[in-house]
C-alpha positions in Angstrom: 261.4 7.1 96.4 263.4 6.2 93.1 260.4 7.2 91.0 259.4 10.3 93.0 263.2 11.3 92.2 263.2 10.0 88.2 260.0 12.4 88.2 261.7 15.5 89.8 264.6 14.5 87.8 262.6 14.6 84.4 260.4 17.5 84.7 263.5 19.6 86.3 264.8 20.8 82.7 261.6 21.2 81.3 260.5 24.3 84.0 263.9 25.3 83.8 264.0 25.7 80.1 260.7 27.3 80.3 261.6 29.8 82.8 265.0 30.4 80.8 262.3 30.9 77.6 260.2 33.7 79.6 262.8 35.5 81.2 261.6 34.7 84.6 263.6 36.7 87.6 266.9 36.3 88.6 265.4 36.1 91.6 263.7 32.7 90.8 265.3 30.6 88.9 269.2 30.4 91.0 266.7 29.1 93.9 264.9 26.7 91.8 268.4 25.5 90.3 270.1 25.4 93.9 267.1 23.6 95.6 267.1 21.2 92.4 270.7 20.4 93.1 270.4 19.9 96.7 267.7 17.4 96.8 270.1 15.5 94.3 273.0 15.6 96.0 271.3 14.6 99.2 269.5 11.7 97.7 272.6 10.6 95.8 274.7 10.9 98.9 271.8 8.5 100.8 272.3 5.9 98.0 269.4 5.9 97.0 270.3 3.5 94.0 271.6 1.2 95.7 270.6 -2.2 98.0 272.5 -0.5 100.8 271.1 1.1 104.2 271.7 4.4 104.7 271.0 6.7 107.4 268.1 9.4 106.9 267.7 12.2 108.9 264.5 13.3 108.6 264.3 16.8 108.8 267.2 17.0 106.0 265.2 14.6 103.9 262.3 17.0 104.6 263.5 20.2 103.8 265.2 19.0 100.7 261.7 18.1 99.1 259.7 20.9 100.6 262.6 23.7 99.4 262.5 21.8 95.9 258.7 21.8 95.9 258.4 25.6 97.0 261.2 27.0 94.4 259.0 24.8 91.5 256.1 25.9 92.6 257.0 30.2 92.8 259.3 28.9 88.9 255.4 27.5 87.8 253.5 30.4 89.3 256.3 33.3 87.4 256.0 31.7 84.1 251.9 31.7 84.6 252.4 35.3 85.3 254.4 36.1 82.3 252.4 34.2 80.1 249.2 35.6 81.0 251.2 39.1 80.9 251.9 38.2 76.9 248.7 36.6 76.4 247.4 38.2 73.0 243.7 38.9 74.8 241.7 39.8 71.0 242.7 36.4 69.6 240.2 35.2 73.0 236.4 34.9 72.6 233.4 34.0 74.5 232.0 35.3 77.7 234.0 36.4 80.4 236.7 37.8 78.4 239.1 40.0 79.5 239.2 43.4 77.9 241.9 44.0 75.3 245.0 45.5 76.7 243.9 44.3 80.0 246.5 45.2 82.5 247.3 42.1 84.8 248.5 44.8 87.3 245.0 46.3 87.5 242.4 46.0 90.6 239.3 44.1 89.9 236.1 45.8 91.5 
């Protein structure tokens, strides 16, 4: 449990950062703050430093992880999104390349 937390805790700033780097929506990034913030404060409130026993309720200790682990994934998927929006498509070669100025917005047939 400590390491799954040191992980979340490490890679937190890093997708934050990134998302604060490409402008991701409003929309985003407060939920993948709060939900960060709430899985901490519920997993520092369970002592989960400590040699103590603490109570868990499991469907607290649930949601906390699954809301973290949904507002990282939709933070991951935005900047995708906005980076393949900005990608610089003539600087790409090879088969299968998109066309230049491809619109990401477009239907593919």
């Amino acid at each position: 449990m400590r390491e799954r937390r040191n992980t979340i805790v490490n890679e937190y700033p890093i997708w934050r950062d990134r998302a604060v780097a490409f402008n991701i929506d409003v929309n985003i990034r407060p939920n993948y703050d709060a939900s960060y913030n709430a899985l901490i404060t519920y997993l520092n409130a369970i002592n989960i430093d400590s040699n103590t026993t603490s109570t868990i309720v499991r469907a607290d200790f649930t949601a906390g992880f699954n809301n973290y682990a949904l507002w990282r994934e939709k933070t991951i998927e935005a900047i995708a999104q906005e980076a393949a929006r900005r990608a610089q498509w003539s600087q790409v070669t090879g088969s299968g390349r998109p066309a230049d100025n491809a619109d990401v917005t477009g239907q593919i047939s």
